[in-house]
N, C-alpha and C positions, 0 to 999 in steps of 0.2 A: 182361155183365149183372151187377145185382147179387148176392151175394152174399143168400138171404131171411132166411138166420136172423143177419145183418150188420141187414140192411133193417130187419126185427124191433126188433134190440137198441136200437139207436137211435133209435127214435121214441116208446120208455120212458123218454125223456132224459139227459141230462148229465150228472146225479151216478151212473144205473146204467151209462151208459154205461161214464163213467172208471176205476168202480170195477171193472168186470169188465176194464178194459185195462188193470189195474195187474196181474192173477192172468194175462192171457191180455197180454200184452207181444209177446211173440216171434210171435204167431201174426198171417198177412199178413189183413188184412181188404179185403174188397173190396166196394168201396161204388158203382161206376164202373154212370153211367149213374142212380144212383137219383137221384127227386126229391123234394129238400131245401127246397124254396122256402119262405120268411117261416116257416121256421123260427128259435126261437132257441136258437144254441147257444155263445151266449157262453161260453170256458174251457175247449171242447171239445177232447177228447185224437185228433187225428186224424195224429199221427207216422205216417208210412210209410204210410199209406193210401190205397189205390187210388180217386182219385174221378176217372176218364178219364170228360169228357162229363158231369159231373152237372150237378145243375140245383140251385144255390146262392143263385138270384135274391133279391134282397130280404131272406136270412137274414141273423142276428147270430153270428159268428163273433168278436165280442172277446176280446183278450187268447186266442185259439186257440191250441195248438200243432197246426205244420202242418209243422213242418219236415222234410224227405225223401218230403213226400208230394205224389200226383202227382194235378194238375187239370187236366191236358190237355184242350183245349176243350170244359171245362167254363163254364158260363153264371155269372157271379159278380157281373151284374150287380145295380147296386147295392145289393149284397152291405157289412157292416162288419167290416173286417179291424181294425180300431183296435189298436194294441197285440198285432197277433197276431205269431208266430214263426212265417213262412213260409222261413226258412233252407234253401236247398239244397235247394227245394218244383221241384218240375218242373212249370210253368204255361204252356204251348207252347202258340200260338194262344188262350190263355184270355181270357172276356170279363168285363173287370175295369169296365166304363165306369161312372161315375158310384158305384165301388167306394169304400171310405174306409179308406185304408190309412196314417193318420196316425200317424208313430210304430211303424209295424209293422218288422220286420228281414226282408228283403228281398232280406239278401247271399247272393250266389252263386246266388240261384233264376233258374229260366231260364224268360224270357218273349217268348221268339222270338216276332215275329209276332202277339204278344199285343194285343188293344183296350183300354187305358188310358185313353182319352179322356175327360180330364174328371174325371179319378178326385182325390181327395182324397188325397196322399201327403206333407204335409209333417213336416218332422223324422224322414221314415223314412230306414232305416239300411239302406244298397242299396248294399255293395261289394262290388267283383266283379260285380254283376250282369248281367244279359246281355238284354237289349235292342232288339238290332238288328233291324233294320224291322219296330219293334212301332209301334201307335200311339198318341202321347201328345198327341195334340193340345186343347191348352188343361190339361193336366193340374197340378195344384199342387204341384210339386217343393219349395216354398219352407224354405231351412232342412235342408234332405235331406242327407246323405252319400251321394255317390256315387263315390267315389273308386276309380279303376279302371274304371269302369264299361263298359260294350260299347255303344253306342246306334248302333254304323254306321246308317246307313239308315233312320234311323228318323224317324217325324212328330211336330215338336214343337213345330208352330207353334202363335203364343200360349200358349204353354207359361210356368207359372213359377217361375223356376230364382233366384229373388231369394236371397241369403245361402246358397245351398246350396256344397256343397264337391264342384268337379268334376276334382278332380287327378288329373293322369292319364286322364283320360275319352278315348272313342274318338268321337268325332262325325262322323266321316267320311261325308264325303256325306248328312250328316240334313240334316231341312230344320226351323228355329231361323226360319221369318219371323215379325218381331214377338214372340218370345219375349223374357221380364224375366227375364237376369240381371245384375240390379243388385246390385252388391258380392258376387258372388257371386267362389269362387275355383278358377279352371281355373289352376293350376301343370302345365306341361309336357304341356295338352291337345295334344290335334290333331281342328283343327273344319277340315280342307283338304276343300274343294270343298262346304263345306256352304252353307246357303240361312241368312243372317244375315240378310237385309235388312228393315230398320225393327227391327231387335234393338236392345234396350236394355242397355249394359253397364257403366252408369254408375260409376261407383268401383268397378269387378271388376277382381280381379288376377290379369292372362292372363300373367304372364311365363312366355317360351321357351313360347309355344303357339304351332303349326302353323297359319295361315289360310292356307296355300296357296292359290289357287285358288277362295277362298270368295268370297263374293256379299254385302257388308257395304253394298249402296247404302241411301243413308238410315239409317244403325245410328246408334246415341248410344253412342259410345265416352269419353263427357267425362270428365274425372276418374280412368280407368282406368290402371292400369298393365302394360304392351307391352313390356316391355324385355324385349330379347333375342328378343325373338318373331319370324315371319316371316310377313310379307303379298306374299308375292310371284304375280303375278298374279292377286293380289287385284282385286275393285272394290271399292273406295272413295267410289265416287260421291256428293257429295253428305253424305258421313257426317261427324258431329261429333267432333271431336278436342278441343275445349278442354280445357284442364288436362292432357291423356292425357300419359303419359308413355311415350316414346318410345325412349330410351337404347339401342344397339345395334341396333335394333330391324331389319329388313330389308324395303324397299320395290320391291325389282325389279319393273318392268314391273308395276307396280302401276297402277288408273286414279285418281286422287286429281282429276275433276275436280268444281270446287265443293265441295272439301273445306272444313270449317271449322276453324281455328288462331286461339288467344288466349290470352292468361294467360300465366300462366310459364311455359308448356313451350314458347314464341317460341325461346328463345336456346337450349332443352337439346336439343330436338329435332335442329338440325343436327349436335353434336358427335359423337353417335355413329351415329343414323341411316345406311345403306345406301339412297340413291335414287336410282340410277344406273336410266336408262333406266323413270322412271318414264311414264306418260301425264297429264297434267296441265295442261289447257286453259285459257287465260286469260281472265280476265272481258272477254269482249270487247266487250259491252254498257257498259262502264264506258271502252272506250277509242273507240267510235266504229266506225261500219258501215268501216271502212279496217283493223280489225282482223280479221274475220270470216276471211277464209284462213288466223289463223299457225295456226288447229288445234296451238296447245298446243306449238309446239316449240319456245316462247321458255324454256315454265318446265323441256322436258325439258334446254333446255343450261343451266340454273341448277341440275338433279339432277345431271347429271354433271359438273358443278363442285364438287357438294357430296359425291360420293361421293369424292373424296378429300380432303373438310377442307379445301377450299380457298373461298375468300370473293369471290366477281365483286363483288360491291360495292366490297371493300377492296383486291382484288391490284392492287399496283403492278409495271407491267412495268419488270425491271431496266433498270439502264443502259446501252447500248450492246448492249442485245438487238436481235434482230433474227427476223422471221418472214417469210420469201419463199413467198408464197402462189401466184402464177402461173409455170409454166413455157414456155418459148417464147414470150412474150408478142409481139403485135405493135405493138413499141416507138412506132414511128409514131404512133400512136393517141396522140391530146390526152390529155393526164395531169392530174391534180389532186391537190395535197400538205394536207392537210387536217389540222390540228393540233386535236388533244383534248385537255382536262385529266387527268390521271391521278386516280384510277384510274377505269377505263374501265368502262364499264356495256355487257357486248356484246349482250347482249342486248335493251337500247333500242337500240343501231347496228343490228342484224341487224332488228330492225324500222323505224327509220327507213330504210335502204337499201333493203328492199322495198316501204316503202310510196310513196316518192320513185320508184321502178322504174315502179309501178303507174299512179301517179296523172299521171306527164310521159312516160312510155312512155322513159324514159333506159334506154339499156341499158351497163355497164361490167363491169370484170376488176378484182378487189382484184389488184395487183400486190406491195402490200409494206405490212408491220408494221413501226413499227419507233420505239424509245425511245432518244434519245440521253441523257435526264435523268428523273428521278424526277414531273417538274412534267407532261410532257405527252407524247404518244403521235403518229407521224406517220401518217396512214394515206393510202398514195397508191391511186388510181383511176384505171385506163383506161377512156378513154370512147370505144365503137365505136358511139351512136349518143345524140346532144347535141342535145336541140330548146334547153336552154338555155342562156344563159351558165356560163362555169366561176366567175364568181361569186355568180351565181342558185342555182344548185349546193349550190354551198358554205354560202352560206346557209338557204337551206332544209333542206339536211341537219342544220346544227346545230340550228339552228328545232325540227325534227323530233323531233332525237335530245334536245336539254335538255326537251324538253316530255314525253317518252317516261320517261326517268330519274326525273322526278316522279310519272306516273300511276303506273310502278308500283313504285315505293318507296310510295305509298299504297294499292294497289291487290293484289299477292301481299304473303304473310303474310312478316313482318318475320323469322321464322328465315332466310331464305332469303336474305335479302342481310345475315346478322348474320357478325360474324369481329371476328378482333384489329386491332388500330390499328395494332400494331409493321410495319412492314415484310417483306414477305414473304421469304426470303431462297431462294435459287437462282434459275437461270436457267428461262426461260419455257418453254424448249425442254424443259427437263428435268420439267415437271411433266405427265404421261399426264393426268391429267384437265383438264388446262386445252386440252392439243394436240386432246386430243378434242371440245371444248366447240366451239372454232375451226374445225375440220373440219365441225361442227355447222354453226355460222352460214356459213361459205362456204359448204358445196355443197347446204345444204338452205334454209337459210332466206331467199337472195337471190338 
């Protein structure tokens, strides 16, 4: 309870107030539990002062010092901190919602668990602060320093975090749906396993920030800067990338489907990008109800092609290479030598073969790869069950595979089959992500 002759002094106001805390300093007051309400105490000297539980509702606390003192769920509803010094304030469970803490210093105060919702905080000065599963939902960060800050667990959807400064922030497992921050700058955040989806992060600069595991379906990442960062089983669903810059960035088992790609970060994106093993579905609407099965495992062998800098569009298989795909074959079995131009799009093959499978019920064994010149590629086929000719075959596969080459050079985003014109140099065998791309379309996709 409170403190009466605390209670007393105080409601003589402001200037008796400060004046007797200038002579009496050192001595602890305790104020905890008294009520405060639509009071004003704009400038108030309340340093170190015990208000556990008060009731601050509606009062004017501007330009306050508050710092080391403690509001542990205390009621602060729409309460105005404006310009106050809550530094190193101990505010645990406190109810700050529809609070107006613009501008106020906020570092290092701990608001565990605290209701924030809605609170007016922009341009405050919140490092170090401590956070975690408080609730900020819809709160206006805009402009803030938060650098360091704690926010684990905490609710900040529609939250907004526009131009604020969140380097080093801990986001872990918060939930960010539909929160703006736009150009805001998370350097070396970690938002892994948090709720991003319909986040806006439009020209924000996330490099070497953790999205681990996070939930970015529908996010606006356009314009942003990712380099270096990690999304790895990440979703992406659906989220916009235009302009984003991507440089080093890391996509494992990422889902990227319906992602959107444009602008200039087409050709930057692959160079350093990690997409090895992402999930990434093809517009299969764009290519015809005969698409609807690859479930995405055309674009996953165009990511592990591209995780190691290699170009399916461009690779030229050497000369006098050679890939023997079937072992024990039974030779018997009708063969077809089937000549492609280089360089080889395997991806359109590994879908023309299945879809040729499907549609004639042909069943065959790739038995051999194989380049004796830079101009064309031989690819032979055992056939253990032939409703049609081997020249019916043949033609409809090319049929198949030229028409496939086209939809989706127009169809997946142009990083993906972008590379050097120069010739590739070493042998076929020797490059792990093309062997693995191969392994791909044999034993999954046909």
């Amino acid at each position: 309870m409170a403190n009466g002759a605390h209670l007393k002094l105080i409601r003589r106001g402001v200037r008796r107030w400060n004046q007797w805390r200038q002579i009496h300093f050192s001595e602890g007051l305790d104020l905890s539990g008294a009520d405060l309400q639509d009071l004003d105490l704009a400038g108030i000297n309340f340093i170190g002062v015990n208000l556990t539980g008060a009731n601050l509702q509606n009062s004017s606390l501007k330009g306050g010092l508050l710092r080391f003192a403690n509001l542990a769920l205390s009621n602060c509803q729409n309460a105005d901190f404006t310009e106050a010094d809550l530094n190193t304030a101990h505010l645990i469970q406190g109810n700050f919602r529809r609070a107006k803490l613009s501008r106020a210093d906020l570092s290092r105060a701990d608001l565990r668990e605290a209701n924030l919702s809605h609170a007016w905080a922009e341009q405050s000065f919140c490092i170090e602060i401590n956070l975690v599963q408080a609730n900020l939902e819809s709160v206006n960060f805009s402009q803030a320093i938060l650098t360091e800050a704690n926010l684990q667990g905490a609710n900040l959807s529609k939250a907004n975090l526009s131009k604020a400064d969140l380097s080093f922030i801990n986001l872990h497992n918060a939930n960010l749906a539909q929160a703006n921050l736009s150009k805001a700058i998370c350097v070396e955040g970690n938002m892994s396993d948090a709720n991003l989806s319909g986040a806006t992060f439009y020209c924000a600069n996330c490099q070497r920030t953790s999205f681990q595991g996070a939930s970015l379906q529908q996010a606006d990442l356009s314009g942003g800067n990712f380099g270096e960062s990690d999304f790895t089983n990440a979703d992406l669903s659906f989220a916009n990338l235009k302009e984003a810059k991507v440089v080093n960035t890391r996509f494992h088992n990422a889902n990227l489907q319906g992602i959107r790609w444009s602008g200039e970060n087409t050709e930057e994106m692959p160079q350093g990008a990690e997409l090895e093993g992402i999930q990434w579905s093809l517009p299969a609407a764009e290519f015809g109800e005969d698409l609807q099965t690859v479930n995405g495992s055309a674009t996953e062998a165009y990511a592990i092609a591209q995780a190691g800098n290699e170009s399916l569009q461009n690779r030229i298989v050497p000369a006098q290479s050679v890939l023997e795909v079937a072992e024990g074959l039974a030779y018997q079995a009708p063969l077809i030598m089937i000549a492609l131009p280089n360089p080889i799009n395997w991806v359109a093959l590994a879908i023309a073969l299945r879809q040729l499978n499907q549609t004639h019920s042909t069943l065959w064994v790739i038995n051999r790869i194989e380049s004796l010149t830079h101009e064309e590629t031989i690819l032979s086929l055992s056939l253990n069950l032939n409703p049609l000719s081997l020249e019916e075959i043949e033609a409809k596969l090319k049929q198949r595979y030229e028409a496939l080459c086209i939809t989706l050079a127009q169809s997946l985003p142009s990083a993906l089959g972008a590379g050097s014109d120069s010739a590739v140099e070493g042998s076929l065998l020797q490059s792990s992500s093309v062997n693995q791309l191969l392994n791909l379309v044999i034993s999954n996709l046909i």
